[in-house]
C-alpha positions as CSV (number, residue, x, y, z in Angstrom):
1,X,9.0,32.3,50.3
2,X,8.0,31.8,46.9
3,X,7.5,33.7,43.6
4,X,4.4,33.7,42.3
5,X,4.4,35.2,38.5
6,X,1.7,38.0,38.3
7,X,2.1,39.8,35.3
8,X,4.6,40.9,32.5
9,X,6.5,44.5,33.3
10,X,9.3,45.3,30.7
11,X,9.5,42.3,28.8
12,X,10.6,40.9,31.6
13,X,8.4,38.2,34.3
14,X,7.2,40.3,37.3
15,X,6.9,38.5,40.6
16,X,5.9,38.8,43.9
17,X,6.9,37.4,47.1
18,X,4.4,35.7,49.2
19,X,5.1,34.1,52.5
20,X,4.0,30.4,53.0
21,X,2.0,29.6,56.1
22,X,2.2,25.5,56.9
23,X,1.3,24.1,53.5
24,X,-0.8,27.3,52.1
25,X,-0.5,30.5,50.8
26,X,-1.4,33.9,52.9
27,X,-4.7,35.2,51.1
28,X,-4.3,37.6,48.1
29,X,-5.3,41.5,49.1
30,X,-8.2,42.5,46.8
31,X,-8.7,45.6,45.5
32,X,-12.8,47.0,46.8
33,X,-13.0,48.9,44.0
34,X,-11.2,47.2,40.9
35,X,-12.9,48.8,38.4
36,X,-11.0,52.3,39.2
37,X,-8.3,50.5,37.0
38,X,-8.1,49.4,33.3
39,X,-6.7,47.0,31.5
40,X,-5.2,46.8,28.0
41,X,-8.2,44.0,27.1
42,X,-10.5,47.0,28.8
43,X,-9.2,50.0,26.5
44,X,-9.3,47.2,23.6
45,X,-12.8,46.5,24.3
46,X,-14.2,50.5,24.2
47,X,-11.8,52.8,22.5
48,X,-14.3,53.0,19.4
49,X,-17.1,54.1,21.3
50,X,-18.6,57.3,21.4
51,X,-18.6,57.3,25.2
52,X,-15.4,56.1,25.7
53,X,-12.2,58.7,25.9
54,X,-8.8,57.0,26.5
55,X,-6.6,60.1,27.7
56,X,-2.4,60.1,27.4
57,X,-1.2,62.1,30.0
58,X,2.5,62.6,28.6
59,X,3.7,65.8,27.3
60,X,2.3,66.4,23.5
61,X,6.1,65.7,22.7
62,X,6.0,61.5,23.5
63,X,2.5,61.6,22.0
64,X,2.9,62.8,18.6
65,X,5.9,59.9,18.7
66,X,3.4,57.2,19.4
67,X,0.4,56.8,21.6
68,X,-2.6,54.3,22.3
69,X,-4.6,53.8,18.6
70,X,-7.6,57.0,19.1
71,X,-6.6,58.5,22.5
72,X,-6.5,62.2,22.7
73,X,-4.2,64.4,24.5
74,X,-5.0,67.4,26.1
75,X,-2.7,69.9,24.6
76,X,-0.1,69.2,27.4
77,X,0.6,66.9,30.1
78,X,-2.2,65.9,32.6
79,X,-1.0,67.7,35.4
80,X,-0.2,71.0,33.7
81,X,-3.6,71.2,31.2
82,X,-5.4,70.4,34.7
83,X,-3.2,72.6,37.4
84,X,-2.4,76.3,38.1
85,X,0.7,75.8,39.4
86,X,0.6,79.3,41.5
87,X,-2.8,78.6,42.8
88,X,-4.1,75.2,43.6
89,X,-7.4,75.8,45.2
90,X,-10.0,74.7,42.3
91,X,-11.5,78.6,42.3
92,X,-12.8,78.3,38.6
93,X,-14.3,75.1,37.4
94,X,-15.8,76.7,34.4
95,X,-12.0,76.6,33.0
96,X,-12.5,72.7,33.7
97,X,-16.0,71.8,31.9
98,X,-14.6,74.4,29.0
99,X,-11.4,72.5,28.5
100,X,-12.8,68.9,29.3
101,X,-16.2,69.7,26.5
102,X,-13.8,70.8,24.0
103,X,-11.6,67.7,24.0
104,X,-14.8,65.6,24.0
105,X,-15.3,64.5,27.3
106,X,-19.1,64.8,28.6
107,X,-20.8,63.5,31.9
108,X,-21.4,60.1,30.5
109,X,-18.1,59.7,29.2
110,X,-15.8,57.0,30.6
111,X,-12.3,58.1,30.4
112,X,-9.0,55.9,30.5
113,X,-6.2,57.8,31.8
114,X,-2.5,56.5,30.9
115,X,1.1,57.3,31.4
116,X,4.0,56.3,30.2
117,X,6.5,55.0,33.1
118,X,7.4,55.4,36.6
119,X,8.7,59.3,35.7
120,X,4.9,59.9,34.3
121,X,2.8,57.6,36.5
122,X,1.5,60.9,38.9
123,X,1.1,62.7,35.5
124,X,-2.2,60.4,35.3
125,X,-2.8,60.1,38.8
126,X,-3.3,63.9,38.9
127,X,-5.4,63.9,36.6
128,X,-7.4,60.7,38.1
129,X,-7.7,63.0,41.6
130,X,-9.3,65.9,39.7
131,X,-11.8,64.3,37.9
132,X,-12.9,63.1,41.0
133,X,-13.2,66.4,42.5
134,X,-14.9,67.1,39.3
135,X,-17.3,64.5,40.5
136,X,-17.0,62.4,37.6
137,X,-17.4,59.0,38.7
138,X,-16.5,57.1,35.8
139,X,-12.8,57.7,35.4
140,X,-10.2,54.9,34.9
141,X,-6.6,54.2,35.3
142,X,-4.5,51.8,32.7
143,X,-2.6,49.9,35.5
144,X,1.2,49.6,34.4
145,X,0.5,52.4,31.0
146,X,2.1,52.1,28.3
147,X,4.3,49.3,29.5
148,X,0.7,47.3,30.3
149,X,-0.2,47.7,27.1
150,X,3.0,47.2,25.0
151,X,3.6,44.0,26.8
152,X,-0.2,43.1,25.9
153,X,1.0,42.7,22.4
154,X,-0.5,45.9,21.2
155,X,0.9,48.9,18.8
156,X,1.0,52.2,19.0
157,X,0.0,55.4,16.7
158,X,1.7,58.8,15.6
159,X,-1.7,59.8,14.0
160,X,-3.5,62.3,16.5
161,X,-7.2,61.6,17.2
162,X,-9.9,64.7,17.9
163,X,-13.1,64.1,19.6
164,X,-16.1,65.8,18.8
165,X,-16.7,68.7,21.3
166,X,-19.2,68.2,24.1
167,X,-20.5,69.9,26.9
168,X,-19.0,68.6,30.7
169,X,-20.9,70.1,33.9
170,X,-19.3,69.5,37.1
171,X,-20.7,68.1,40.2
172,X,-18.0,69.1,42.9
173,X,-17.0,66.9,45.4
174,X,-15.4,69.2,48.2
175,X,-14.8,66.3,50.6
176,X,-12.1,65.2,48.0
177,X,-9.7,68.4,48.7
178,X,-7.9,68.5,51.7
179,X,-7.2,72.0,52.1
180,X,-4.4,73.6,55.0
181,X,-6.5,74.9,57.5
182,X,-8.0,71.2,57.6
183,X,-4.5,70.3,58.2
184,X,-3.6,73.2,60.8
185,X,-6.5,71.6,62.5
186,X,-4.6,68.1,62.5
187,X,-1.5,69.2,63.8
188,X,-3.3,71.0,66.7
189,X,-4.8,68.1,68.0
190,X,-8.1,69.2,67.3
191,X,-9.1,66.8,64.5
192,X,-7.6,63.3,66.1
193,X,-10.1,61.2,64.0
194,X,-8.4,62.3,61.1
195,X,-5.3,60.5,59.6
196,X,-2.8,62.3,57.4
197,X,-0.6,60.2,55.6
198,X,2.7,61.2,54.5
199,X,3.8,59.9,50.5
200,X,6.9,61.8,50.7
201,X,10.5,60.2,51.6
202,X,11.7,59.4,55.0
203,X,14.3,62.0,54.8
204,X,11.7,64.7,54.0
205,X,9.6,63.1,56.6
206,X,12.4,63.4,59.0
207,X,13.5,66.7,57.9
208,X,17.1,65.9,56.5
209,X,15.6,66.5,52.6
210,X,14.5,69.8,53.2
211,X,12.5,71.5,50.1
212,X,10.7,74.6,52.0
213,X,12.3,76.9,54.0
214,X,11.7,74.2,56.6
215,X,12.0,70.6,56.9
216,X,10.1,68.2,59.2
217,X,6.7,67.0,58.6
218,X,3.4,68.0,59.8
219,X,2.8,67.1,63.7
220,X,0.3,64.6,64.2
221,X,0.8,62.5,60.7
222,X,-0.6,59.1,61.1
223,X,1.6,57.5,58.6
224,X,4.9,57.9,56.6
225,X,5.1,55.9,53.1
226,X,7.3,56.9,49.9
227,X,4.8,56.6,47.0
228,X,7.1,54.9,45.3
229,X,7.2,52.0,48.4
230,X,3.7,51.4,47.2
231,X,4.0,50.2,44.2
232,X,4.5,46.6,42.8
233,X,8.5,45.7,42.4
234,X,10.7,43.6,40.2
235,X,14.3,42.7,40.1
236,X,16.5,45.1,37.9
237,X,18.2,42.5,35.3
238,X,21.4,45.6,35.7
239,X,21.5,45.6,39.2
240,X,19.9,42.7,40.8
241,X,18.3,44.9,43.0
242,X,14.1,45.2,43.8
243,X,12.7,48.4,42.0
244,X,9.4,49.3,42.1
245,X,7.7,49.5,38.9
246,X,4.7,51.8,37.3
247,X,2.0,48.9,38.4
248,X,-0.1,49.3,41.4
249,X,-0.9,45.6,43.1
250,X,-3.4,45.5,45.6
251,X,-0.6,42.6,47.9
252,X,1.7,45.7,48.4
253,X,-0.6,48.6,48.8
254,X,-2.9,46.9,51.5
255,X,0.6,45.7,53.2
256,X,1.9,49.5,53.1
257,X,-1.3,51.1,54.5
258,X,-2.4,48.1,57.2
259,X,-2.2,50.3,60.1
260,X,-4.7,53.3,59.0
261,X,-8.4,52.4,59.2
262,X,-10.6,52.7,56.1
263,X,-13.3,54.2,57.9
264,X,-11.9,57.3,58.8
265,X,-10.9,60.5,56.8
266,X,-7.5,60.1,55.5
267,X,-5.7,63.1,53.8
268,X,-2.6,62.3,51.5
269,X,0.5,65.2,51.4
270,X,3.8,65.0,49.5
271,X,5.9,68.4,48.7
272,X,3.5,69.7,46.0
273,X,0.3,67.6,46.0
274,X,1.2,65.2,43.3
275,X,2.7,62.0,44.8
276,X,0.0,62.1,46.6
277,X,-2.3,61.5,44.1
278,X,-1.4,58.1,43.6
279,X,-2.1,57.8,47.4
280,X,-5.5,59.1,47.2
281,X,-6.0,56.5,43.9
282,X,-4.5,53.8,45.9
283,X,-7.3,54.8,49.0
284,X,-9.8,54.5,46.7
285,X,-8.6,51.6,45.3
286,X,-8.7,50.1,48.8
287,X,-12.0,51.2,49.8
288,X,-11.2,54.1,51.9
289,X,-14.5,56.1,52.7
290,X,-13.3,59.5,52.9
291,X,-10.0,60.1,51.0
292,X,-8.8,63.6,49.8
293,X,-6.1,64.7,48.6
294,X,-3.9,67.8,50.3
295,X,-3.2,69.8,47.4
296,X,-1.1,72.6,48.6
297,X,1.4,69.9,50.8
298,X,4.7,70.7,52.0
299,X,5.2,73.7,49.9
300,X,3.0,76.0,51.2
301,X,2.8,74.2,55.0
302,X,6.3,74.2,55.3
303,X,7.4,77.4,54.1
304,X,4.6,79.4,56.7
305,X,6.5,80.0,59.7
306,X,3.7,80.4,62.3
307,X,2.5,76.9,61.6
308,X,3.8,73.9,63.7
309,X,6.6,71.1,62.4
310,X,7.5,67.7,63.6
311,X,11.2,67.8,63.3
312,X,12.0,71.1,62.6
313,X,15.1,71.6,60.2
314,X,15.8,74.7,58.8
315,X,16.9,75.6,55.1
316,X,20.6,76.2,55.0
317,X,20.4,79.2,52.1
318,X,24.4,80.2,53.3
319,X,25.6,77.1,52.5
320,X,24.0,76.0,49.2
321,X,24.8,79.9,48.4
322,X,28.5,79.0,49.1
323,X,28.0,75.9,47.1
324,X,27.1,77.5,44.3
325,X,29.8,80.0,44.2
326,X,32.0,77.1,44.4
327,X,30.1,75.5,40.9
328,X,30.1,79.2,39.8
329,X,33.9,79.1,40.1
330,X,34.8,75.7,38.7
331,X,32.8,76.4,35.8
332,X,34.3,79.6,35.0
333,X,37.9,77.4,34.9
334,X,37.0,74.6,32.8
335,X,35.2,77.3,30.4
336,X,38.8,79.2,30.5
337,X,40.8,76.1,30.0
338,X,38.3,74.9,27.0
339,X,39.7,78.1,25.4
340,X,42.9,77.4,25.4
C-alpha cells in the first residue's frame, strides 16, 4: 500500500490508501457528476456575480463570527430555515419560493452551499437534497467547507451580506422524496427492484442503538453504510487513529456503495432523514439515476407498530426510567453536599 497525498484537511496532509497491483496503481473512482461540488478556486471565481449565491449553512451564531467574504445566511441553519421538524412531507412550497426570493435566490441562480465541519456537514447536505426537490438544478456543494477553504489560503468575514430580493418558482421533482408507503412497499416484497440503503450505524441497523420505540431496520434493505464510513479519512495527530473527515472523495464512496446498481431506484434512510442526505448527494455524485431521499426514516417507521422490522428490539422505557431515577438521585447528593 502506498499513500498518495490528495488534498490539505486541517493544516494537516490528507492521504489515501491505494492498493498496488504488479507495478501500477488500481484506477482512481471518478465522480459522473463533478460539478455537484465546488471548490474554494470555484466560489473565488463567482461570489461577485449577480447570479451567483454562496449559502452558510451554520447557525446565524458561527456566521456573524466569520463566514465566506459575501455569502448570505438564511436566518438559521440550513436544515431548520428549510425543515418543519413535525411534518416533513413538502405540503407547501410557496413557504419555499417566499423564503428562497427574499434571500435572493432566483431560478437562474447558482448557489454554493457550505458547512463548517463534520458536526455541520448534513446541515448543507439538507439543504443540497431540497433544492433538488425544488428542482433547482444548479445547486453546489463546497467539498471539505470551511476547512476547504481556510486551507485554500483564504479569509473570512464578520460583515453580513444581503442579496437583492428575487422571485424563485419551483419545479418539483417528486421522484426525489422517498415517502413511507414507498418503503412499506419494500419491506413487503413487493418493490424488489428497489434498493434502500441504510446511512445509519450498525448498531441501529442491528437494533442494539435503539431510537424509536423499536429497534431493527427495515426488512428488505439492500445495504447498511454509516454516513460517516463514506467519507474521506485521515490519521488523528492525538490518537493515531483513521477519522473520517468533512470531504467527500469519489475512491471511498464508489468503494462503500460497489454492490448497489446505479440503474435502479435507490432510497437513502437514517433516524430522521438527514444523514441521509449526504447519501442521496453522494448518489448523485456517483451517477445514480433515480436517488431519493426517505425523509420521514426511522422515526416515524420505527415507532408504527403495524409495520414490519428486521431485527426487532424493543425500547426498554423501565430501565432508562430506573436510570434516571438513579441520576435523579445522585444529583440531589452532590447538590446537598455542595451546600455544606
Amino acid at each position: 500500500m502506498i499513500r498518495i497525498p490528495v488534498f490539505r484537511s486541517m493544516g494537516a496532509a490528507f492521504a489515501v490508501l491505494l492498493p498496488i497491483v504488479g507495478a501500477d496503481m488500481a484506477p482512481a473512482a471518478e465522480w459522473a457528476n463533478p460539478e455537484l461540488l465546488a471548490t474554494p478556486e470555484t466560489v473565488k471565481q463567482n461570489i461577485g456575480k449577480s447570479d451567483w449565491a454562496v449559502v452558510d449553512c451554520r447557525s446565524l451564531k458561527d456566521y456573524a463570527k466569520g463566514h465566506i467574504p459575501g455569502a448570505i445566511s438564511l436566518g438559521k441553519r440550513c436544515d431548520k430555515a428549510l425543515r418543519d421538524s413535525t411534518s416533513r412531507a413538502f405540503r407547501d412550497i410557496s413557504k419555499y419560493e417566499n423564503l428562497l426570493g427574499k434571500v435572493g435566490i432566483g431560478n437562474d441562480t447558482h448557489v454554493i452551499l457550505y458547512y463548517g465541519d463534520m458536526s455541520t456537514i448534513t446541515r448543507a447536505t439538507v439543504a443540497f437534497w431540497i433544492f433538488e426537490y425544488l428542482g433547482h438544478d444548479k445547486t453546489h456543494v463546497l467539498n471539505g467547507g470551511l476547512d476547504a477553504w481556510r486551507n485554500a489560503g483564504n479569509r473570512l468575514d464578520s460583515k453580513p451580506t444581503m442579496r437583492k430580493p428575487t422571485t424563485f418558482k419551483a419545479n418539483v421533482v417528486a421522484s426525489r422524496y422517498g415517502s413511507t408507503e414507498e418503503v412499506l412497499q419494500i419491506a413487503n416484497g413487493e418493490l424488489p427492484d428497489v434498493q434502500l440503503l441504510d446511512s445509519r450505524t450498525s448498531k441501529e441497523h442491528a437494533g442494539t442503538d435503539i431510537r424509536a420505540i423499536r429497534g431493527g431496520h427495515v426488512p428488505n434493505t439492500t445495504l447498511n453504510v454509516s454516513h460517516k464510513d463514506t467519507l474521506a479519512q485521515e490519521k488523528d495527530p492525538k490518537s493515531g487513529k483513521m477519522v473520517s473527515v468533512a470531504y467527500f472523495d469519489p475512491d471511498v464512496v464508489a468503494a462503500k456503495f460497489a454492490s448497489l446498481d446505479p440503474n435502479k431506484r435507490t432510497l437513502g434512510y437514517c433516524q430522521t432523514g438527514t444523514r441521509s442526505t449526504m447519501t442521496y448527494l453522494q448518489l448523485r455524485l456517483l451517477g445514480f439515476k433515480d436517488p431519493a431521499n426517505w425523509d420521514e426514516s426511522w422515526r416515524v417507521y420505527g415507532s408504527q407498530l403495524s409495520y414490519p422490522v428486521a431485527n426487532e428490539q424493543w425500547y426498554n422505557f423501565s430501565g432508562v426510567n430506573n436510570k434516571i431515577k438513579s441520576l435523579e438521585a445522585k444529583v440531589k447528593l452532590l447538590e446537598a453536599a455542595s451546600k455544606k
